[in-house]
Structure formats: structure tokens, C-alpha cells
LOZAPA-911365 format. One line per field, with one value per residue (C-alpha): x negated, y, z negated; residue in one letter. Coordinates in pm, whole numbers, plus 32768, in hexadecimal, padded with zeros to 4 digits. Example, Ala and Ser with C-alpha at 12.3 -4.5 7.8 and 13.67 -1.06 7.14 Angstrom:
! LOZAPA-911365
u (7B32, 7AA9)
v (7E3E, 7F96)
w (7CF4, 7D36)
type (A, S)
***
This chain:
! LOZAPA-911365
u (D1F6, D377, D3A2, D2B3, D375, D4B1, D423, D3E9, D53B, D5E6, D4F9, D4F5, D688, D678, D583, D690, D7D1, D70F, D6CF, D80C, D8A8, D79D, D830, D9A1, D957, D8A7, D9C6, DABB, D9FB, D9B3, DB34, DB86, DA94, DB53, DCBC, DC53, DBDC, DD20, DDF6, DD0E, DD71, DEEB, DEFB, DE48, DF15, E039, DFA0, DF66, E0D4, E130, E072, E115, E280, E1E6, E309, E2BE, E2C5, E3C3, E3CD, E48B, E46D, E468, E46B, E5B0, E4AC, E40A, E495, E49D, E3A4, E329, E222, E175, E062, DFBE, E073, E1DA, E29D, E3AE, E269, E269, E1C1, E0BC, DF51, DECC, DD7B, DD2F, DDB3, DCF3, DE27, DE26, DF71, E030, E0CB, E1A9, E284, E30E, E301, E408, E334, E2B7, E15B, E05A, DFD4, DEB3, DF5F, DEB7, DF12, DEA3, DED1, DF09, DEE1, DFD3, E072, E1AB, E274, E1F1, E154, DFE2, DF08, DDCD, DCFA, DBE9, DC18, DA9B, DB28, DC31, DBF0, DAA1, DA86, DB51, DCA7, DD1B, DCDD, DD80, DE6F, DDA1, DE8D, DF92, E0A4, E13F, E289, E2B9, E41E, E503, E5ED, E599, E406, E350, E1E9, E1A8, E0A4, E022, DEE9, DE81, DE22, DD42, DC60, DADC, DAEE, DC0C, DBFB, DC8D, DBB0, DCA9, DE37, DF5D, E07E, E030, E0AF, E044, E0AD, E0A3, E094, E044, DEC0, DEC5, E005, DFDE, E0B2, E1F5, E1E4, E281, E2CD, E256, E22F, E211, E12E, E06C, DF49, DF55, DE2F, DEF7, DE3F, DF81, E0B1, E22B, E344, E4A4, E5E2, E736, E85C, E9E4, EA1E, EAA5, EBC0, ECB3, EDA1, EC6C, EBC4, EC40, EBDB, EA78, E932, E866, E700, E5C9, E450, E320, E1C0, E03F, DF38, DDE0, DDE9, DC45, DC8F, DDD6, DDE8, DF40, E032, E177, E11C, E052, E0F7, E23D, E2F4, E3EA, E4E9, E5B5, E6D1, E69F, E592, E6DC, E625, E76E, E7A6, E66B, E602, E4C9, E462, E337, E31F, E35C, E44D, E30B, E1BE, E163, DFE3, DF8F, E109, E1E5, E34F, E49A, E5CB, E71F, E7F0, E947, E8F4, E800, E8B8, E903, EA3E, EA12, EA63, EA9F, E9CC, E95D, EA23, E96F, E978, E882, E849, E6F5, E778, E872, E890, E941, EA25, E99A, EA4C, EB4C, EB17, EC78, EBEF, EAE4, EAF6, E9F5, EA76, E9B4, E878, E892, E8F7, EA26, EA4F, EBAD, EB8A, ECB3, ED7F, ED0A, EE1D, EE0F, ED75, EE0F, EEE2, EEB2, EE33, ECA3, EC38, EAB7, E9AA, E871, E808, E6BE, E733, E729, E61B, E5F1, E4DF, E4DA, E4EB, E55A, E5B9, E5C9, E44E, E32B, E283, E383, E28F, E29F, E38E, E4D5, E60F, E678, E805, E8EB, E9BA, EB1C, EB4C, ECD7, ED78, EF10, EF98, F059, EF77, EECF, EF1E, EDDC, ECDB, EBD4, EBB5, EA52, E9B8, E86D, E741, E616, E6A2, E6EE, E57A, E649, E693, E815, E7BC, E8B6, E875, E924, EA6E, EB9D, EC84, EDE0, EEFA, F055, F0E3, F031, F022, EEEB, ED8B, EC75, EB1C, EA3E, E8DF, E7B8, E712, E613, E660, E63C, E708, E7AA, E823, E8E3, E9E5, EAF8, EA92, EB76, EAE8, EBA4, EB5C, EB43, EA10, EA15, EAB3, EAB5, EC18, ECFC, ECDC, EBF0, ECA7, EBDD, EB7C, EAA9, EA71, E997, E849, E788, E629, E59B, E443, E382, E25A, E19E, E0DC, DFBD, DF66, DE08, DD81, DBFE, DC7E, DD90, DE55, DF62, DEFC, E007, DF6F, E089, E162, E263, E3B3, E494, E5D6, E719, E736)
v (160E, 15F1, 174C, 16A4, 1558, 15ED, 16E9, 15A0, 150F, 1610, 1608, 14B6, 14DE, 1611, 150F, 13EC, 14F0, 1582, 140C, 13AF, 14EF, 14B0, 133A, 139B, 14A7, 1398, 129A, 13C3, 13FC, 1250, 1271, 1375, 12D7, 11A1, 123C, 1326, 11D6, 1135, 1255, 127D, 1118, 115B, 1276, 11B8, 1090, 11AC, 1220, 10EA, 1081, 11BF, 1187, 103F, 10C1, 11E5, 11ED, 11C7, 12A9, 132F, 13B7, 14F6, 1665, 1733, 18A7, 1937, 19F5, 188C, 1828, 175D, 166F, 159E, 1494, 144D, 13DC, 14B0, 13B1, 136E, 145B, 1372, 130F, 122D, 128A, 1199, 115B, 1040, 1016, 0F49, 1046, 1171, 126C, 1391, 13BC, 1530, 15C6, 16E1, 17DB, 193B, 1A0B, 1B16, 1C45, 1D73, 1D4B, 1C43, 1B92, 1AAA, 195E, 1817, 1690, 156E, 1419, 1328, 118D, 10CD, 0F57, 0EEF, 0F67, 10B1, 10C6, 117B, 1071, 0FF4, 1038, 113C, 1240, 1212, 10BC, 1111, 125D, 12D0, 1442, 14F2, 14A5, 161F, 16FF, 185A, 1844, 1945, 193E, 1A3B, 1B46, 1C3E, 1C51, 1D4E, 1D93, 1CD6, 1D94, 1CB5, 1CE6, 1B9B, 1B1F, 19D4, 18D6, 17A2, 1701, 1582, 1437, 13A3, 1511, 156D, 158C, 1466, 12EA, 11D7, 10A0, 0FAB, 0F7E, 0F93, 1080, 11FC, 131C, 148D, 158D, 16DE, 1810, 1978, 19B9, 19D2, 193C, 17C9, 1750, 1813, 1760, 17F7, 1695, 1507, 1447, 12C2, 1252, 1119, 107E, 0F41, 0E42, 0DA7, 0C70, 0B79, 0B6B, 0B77, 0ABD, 0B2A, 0AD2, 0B5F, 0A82, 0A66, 09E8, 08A9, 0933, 08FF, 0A14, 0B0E, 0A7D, 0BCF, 0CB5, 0C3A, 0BF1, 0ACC, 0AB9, 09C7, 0A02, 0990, 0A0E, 098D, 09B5, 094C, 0816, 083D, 09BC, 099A, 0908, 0862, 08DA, 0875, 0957, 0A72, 0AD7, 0B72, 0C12, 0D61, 0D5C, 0EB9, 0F03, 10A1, 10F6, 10B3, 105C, 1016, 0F17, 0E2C, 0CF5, 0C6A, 0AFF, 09FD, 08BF, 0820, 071C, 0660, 06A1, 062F, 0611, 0798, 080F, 087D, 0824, 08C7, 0817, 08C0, 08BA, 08E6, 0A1E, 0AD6, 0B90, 0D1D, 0DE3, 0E1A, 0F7B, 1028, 1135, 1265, 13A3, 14AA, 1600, 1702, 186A, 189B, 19DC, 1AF3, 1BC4, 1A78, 196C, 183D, 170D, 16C2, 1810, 18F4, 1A46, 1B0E, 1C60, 1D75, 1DEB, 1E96, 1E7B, 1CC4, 1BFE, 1B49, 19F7, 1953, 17BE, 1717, 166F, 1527, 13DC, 12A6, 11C3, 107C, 0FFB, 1062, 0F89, 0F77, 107D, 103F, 114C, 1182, 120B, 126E, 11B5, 12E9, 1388, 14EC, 15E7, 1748, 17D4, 1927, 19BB, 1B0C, 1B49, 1A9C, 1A34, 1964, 1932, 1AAF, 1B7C, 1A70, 1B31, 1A6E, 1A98, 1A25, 18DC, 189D, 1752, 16BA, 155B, 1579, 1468, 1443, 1470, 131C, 132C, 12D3, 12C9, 13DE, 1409, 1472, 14C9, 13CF, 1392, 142E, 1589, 1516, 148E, 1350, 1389, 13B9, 151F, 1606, 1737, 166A, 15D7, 1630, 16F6, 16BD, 17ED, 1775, 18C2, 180E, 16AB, 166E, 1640, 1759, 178F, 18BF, 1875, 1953, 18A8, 18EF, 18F5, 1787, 1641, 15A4, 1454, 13EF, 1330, 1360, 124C, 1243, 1229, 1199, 10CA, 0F7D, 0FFE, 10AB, 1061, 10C4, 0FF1, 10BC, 11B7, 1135, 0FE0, 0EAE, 0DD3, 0CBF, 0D84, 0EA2, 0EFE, 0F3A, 0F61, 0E85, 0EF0, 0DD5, 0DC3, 0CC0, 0CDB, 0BF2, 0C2A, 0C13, 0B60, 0BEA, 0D4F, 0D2A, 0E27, 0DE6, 0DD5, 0E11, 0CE4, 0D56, 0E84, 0E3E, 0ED7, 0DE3, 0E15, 0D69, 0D11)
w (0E51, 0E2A, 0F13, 1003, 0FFF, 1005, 1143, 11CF, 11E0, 125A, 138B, 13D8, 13C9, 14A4, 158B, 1552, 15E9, 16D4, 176C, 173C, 1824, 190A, 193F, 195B, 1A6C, 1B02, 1B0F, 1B71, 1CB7, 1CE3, 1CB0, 1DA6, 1EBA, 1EBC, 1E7C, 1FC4, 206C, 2095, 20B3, 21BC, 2244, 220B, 22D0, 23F0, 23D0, 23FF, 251D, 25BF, 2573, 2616, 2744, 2765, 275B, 288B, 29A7, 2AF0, 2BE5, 2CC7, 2E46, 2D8F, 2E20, 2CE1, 2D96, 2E55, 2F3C, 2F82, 30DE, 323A, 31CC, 3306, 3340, 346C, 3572, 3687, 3761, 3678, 361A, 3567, 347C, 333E, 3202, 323B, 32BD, 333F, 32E2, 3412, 34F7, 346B, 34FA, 33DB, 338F, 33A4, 326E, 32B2, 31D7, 31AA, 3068, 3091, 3028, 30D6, 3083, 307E, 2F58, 2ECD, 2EE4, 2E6C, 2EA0, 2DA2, 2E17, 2CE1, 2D21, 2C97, 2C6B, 2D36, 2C1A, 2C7D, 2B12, 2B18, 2B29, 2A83, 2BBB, 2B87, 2C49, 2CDE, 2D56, 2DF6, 2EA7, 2F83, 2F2F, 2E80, 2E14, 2DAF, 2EE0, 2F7F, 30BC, 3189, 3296, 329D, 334A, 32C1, 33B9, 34BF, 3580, 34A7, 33A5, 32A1, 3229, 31D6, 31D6, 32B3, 320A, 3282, 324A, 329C, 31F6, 320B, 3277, 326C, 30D6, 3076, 30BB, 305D, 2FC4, 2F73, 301A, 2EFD, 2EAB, 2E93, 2DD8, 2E99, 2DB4, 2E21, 2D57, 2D55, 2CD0, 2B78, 2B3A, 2B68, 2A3E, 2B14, 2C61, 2D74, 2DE9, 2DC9, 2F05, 2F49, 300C, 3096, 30D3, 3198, 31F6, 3313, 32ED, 32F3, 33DB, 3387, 343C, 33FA, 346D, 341B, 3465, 33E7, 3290, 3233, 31A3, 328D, 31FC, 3219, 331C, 3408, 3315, 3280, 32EA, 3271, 3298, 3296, 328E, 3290, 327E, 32B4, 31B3, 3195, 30E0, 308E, 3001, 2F3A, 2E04, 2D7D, 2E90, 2E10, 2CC3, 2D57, 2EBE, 2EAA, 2FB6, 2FA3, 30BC, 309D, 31D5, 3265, 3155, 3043, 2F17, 2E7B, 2F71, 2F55, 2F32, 2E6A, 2F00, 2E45, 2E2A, 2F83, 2FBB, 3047, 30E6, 3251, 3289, 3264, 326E, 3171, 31BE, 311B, 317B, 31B6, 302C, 2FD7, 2EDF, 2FF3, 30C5, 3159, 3196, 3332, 32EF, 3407, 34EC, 3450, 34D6, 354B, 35AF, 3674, 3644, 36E6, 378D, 36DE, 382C, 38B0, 3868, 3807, 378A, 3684, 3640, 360D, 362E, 358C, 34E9, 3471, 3340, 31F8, 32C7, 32C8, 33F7, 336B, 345C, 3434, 3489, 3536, 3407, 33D1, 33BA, 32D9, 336C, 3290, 336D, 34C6, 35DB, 35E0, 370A, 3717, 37FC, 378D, 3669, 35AF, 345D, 3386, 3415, 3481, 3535, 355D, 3695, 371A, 3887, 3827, 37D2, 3849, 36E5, 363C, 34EE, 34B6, 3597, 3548, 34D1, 335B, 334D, 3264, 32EB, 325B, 325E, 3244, 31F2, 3220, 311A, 2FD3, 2E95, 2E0D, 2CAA, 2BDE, 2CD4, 2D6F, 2ED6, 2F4C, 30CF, 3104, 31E4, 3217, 3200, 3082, 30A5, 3051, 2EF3, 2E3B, 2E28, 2D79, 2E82, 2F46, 2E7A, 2F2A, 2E9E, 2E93, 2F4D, 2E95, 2F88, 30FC, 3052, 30CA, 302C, 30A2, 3066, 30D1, 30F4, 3178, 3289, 339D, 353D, 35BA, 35CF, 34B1, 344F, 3327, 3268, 314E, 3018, 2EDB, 2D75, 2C5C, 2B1B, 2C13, 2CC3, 2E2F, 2F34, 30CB, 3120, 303E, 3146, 327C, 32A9, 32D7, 3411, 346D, 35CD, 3511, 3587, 3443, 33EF, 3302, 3242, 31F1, 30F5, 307A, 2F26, 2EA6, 2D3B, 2D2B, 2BF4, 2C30, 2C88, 2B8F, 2C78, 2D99, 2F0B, 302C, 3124, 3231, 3297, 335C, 33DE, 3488, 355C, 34F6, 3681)
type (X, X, X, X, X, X, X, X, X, X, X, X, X, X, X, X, X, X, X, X, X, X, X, X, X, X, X, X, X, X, X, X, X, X, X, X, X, X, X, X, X, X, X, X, X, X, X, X, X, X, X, X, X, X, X, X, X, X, X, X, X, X, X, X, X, X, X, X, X, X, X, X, X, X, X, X, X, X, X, X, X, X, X, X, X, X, X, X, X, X, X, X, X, X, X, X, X, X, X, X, X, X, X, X, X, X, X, X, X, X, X, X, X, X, X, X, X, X, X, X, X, X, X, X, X, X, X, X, X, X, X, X, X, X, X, X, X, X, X, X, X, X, X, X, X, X, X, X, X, X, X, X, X, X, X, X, X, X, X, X, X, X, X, X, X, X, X, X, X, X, X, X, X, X, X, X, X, X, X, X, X, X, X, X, X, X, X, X, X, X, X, X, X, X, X, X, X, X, X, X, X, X, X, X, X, X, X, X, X, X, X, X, X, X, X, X, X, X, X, X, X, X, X, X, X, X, X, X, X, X, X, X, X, X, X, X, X, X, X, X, X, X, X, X, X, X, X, X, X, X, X, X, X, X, X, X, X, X, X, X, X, X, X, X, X, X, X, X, X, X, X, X, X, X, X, X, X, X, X, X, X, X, X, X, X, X, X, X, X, X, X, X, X, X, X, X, X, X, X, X, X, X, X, X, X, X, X, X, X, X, X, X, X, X, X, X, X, X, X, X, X, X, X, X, X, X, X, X, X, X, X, X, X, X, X, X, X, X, X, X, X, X, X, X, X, X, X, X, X, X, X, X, X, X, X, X, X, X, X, X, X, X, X, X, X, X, X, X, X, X, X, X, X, X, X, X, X, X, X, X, X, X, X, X, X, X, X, X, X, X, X, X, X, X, X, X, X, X, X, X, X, X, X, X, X, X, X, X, X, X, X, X, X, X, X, X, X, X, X, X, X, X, X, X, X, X, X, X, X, X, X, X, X, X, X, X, X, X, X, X, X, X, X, X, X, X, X, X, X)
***
């Protein structure tokens, strides 16, 4: 009886530890879950915080071979990267990839907030179709010495529409390769459902008054369709597609039945600048102007510009001008998309050195960024800044703009005058609180006179 008792025990303690094991793996795993559950949470909270902090995008070409980007109309050939989705006019896209073969080469287009930050749109909301597609369309050079392959492809097309008007982000990249764009393009969609008056006048400041240009605005809007318009319309007023010299407007100085009216103010104003120079080498068998003299050398066409002068203080000269703006054009072959020569163009700027500040070429040949292909270089032997850029048969504009810790300036080097004839690119944003995304209502480029 005392072995059976004793046999006993030790099972039901055996029972008892077993139990007891079985309850601590238990709370172990309970444990894990929940530890697992909010590092779970942390790392989205991360994630979202990251997302928060994303950059915006950038009109940036990130490939050397990328060039002579151009957007059109089958009836404009000076286009704007815009559609007008009253008009219904597809809108031309047009580059070279200097290669000697052709490639699988895919757009995205990305929808995003005036801040040019992706934004919360669903891509099903914003786009008919689909929103990553091949550019079918291209030629692989013949005649020129230097090979490339000619794409261009148009939006809206058979496959790609647009559902709802905002900023834009095409990026275009090689198949396969989409996280290494070859470049990012801005672009815009615009409803063209309200109408912008501008006016560009002297500034007050009597001092200044022959060297800047004031302006006023105002705009209609649809009293029964927009909600809050002194908080949700803003406007963006940029001079010659300079995004470092722009203007963001909201908040009227007062509304006028269905108008939105911006008065002239001391602190809104725009160098006058000056014209854009400009130079034309649409045929190397001839001369064409501003051009010194070519020569064939290492099997590149090497295309010496007139030098340039400093423009700061000489008397305003104005003739007309294409405010930055160039097209590609050639009178050598017949196909200027794919039998154009490329050469390289040596631009020169006689002056002392500016101590502290960068000098840079800009326009649309820079696709209007501060691009460091084309910084200028200073020659302490010549004294003069030069800059050799690879560039397609056609006509050019341009202008010298100086960068330093105070921002970026045209005067330094351009001078400044009331006079000017500028382009001014005018967009008007409504932030829609049921879309909860930005609309462009109008797109709209102005003249200074």
C-alpha cells in the first residue's frame, strides 16, 4: 500500500510539471503574438513617417545619352507640357537616346499634389488605361555621325487617358529598370474651366520702376462648384518656365461676384531680364548665325558660338525672341527627328571671374533646370567662362543665370528692364476637399506686353 501510495505521488507530480510546462509554453507564444503585434505597428508607424518625409519630384534628366527633349502639337511646334482636356489635342513627346540600337523603353505617369509629392489619388482614378506603357515609336538614326534612337509617343493615346486635371510626373525608363529612370518629366493636366487676366506693369518703386515688372490678376471660378476660395485656390505665377523665380498667390485681396482679384504689392515683383540670346546651327555645310566657324575634328562637329558680352549694363536692345525656347530643325537632311547632325557647341562669356558664385547656361536646352552639364567653367589664360555641351541641329535660345548662397539670379549677368518681353506661366490650383487631390482649373501663358 505504501509503494502504491508513494507510485502515486510521483505521478500526480510528474502530471502537476507536465501542466505547469504546458502553461509557460503557452504564455511564451501569447507573449510573442503580442510582442510581434506592435513591433508590427512600429515598423508601420516608421513607414508611414517615412512616406510622409517622401521628396517630391523633379523635372531632372538622370542619363548623359538622354537628350533634345521637345513637346509639341500636330499644329505647335513651340508646345507646352500640357493638355487641355477640353481641347482633346494629344500632346507630342519627343527625345533622343544616343545609342546605336533600339531598346524596350517604358513611361509611368505618377499623379501628384502641387508640391509635386505623389498623391493619394488611386491610380484607377486618375488614369483611363494604363498608366505604365511602351513608347512603340522609334528610329534608329541614319546619315548623321553620331548614332541615336528617336522616341516619341503621345498623351493622351489609344491605351492612356487622363480622368482627372492636376500635376504629373512621366517617368521614363528602360524595361526592367524602372527604379533607374532615364529621366522625370512635368507635366499637366488642365480643365480649362476658368479664365485668367494678367497684367504686368512698372513697380512702384520708383528707383526700380525701369528695371521690374509688377503684376495683377484675377481669375473666375464657379462660385456653385468651389468650396472656400480664399483657402482652396491658389495660383503659381513663374516668369520663362524659372521655377526659381515664382510666385505662389491665395487669398485674394477681395472677391468680385465670380472673380478673384490680386492687387499689385510692394513685395511681388520680377527682374525684366532681358531677351534670351540665341544662336542657329540648323545647317553645318553653311553659316548660320552667331556662329564663328565649325570644324570636323575626332569624328564630332565642333561649332564655335560668337563670344557672348555682359549684358548688366548695356542699353536694352529688344527683337524677338522665343523666351528660352528651342526646336530642332535641320537644312542639311530632310528628316530632322532622325537624320540631324548632334555637334558639340562651345559656348563663351568674356568677363572677370565672380568670386563665390556659379555661372550656369538656361532654357529649355537645360530643360529649365540649374543643371551641372551645363556650369560654366572658368579660362584664368582667355578670362572668359566656357561651356561645351552636346546638342542637336536646330535653333537655340538661352541665357547666363548666376547661383550663389542668396538664391539665383538672371541680372548679375542679363541686366534688368521694365521693356522685357517675358512669358509668364500661369496656373491655377483648387484643392479639392471631396477628391482630396489638386486640380489645375486654368493653364495659361501670358505675355509681359
Amino acid at each position: 500500500m505504501i509503494i502504491n501510495n508513494s507510485n502515486g505521488l510521483r505521478l500526480e507530480l510528474i502530471l502537476f510539471v507536465i501542466v505547469v510546462l504546458v502553461n509557460n509554453c503557452t504564455m511564451k507564444q501569447k507573449l510573442q503574438v503580442v510582442e510581434d503585434y506592435y513591433v508590427h505597428d512600429q515598423n508601420k508607424e516608421n513607414t508611414n513617417h517615412l512616406k510622409s518625409k517622401e521628396l517630391p519630384f523633379e523635372q531632372k534628366i538622370f542619363s548623359k545619352d538622354f537628350k533634345s527633349l521637345t513637346f509639341s502639337t500636330k499644329s505647335l511646334i513651340l508646345g507646352e507640357p500640357l493638355y487641355n482636356m477640353k481641347s482633346k489635342i494629344p500632346v507630342i513627346i519627343n527625345f533622343d537616346l544616343l545609342r546605336n540600337h533600339g531598346e524596350s523603353i517604358q513611361y509611368e505617369i505618377i499623379h501628384c499634389n502641387k508640391d509635386w509629392k505623389k498623391s493619394n489619388i488611386l491610380t484607377m482614378d486618375a488614369i483611363d488605361g494604363f498608366d505604365i506603357d511602351y513608347i512603340e515609336n522609334q528610329e534608329i538614326s541614319y546619315g548623321p555621325v553620331q548614332q541615336y534612337v528617336n522616341y516619341n509617343f503621345t498623351l493622351p493615346n489609344d491605351y492612356t487617358d487622363f480622368l482627372i486635371s492636376g500635376n504629373y510626373i512621366i517617368k521614363i525608363f528602360t524595361e526592367g529598370v524602372e527604379e533607374k529612370p532615364l529621366a522625370t518629366l512635368k507635366f499637366y493636366v488642365s480643365e480649362q474651366i476658368s479664365t485668367i487676366n494678367f497684367l504686368v506693369d512698372k513697380s512702384r518703386d520708383v528707383e526700380q520702376s525701369k528695371y521690374l515688372q509688377a503684376f495683377e490678376l484675377e481669375c473666375t471660378y464657379n462660385s456653385s462648384d468651389i468650396v472656400d476660395p480664399y483657402e482652396n485656390i491658389s495660383i503659381n505665377v513663374q516668369q520663362n518656365h524659372q521655377e526659381f523665380d515664382q510666385y505662389w498667390l491665395s487669398g485674394p485681396n477681395f472677391i468680385k461676384e465670380n472673380k478673384l482679384v490680386f492687387l499689385p504689392s510692394e513685395d511681388q515683383f520680377f527682374n525684366g531680364g532681358n531677351e534670351f540670346r540665341f544662336f542657329d546651327m540648323s545647317s553645318f555645310r553653311n553659316g548660320s548665325q552667331r556662329i564663328e566657324n565649325m570644324i570636323f575634328k575626332d569624328t564630332i562637329f565642333n561649332i564655335n558660338l560668337k563670344k557672348d558680352v555682359r549684358r548688366s549694363y548695356k542699353q536694352y536692345l529688344q527683337y524677338k525672341d522665343m523666351n528660352g525656347r528651342f526646336f530642332v530643325r535641320t537644312y542639311d537632311f530632310d528628316d530632322a527627328n532622325s537624320q540631324a547632325e548632334y555637334g558639340m557647341v562651345n559656348f563663351r562669356l568674356p568677363m572677370k571671374q565672380i568670386n563665390n558664385d556659379s555661372v550656369y547656361l538656361f532654357g529649355q536646352l537645360t530643360n529649365w533646370t540649374i543643371d551641372n552639364d551645363f556650369l560654366m567653367t572658368y579660362d584664368s589664360i582667355n578670362n572668359y567662362y566656357q561651356n561645351k555641351s552636346f546638342l542637336k541641329q536646330g535653333y537655340y535660345n538661352y541665357i547666363y543665370v548666376v547661383k550663389n548662397r542668396d538664391g539665383i539670379s538672371t541680372r548679375k549677368i542679363e541686366g534688368a528692364h521694365f521693356e522685357s518681353n517675358n512669358e509668364y506661366i500661369l496656373k491655377m490650383y483648387y484643392k479639392d476637399p471631396l477628391n482630396l487631390c489638386d486640380r489645375i482649373l486654368n493653364y495659361k501663358v501670358a505675355k509681359s506686353n
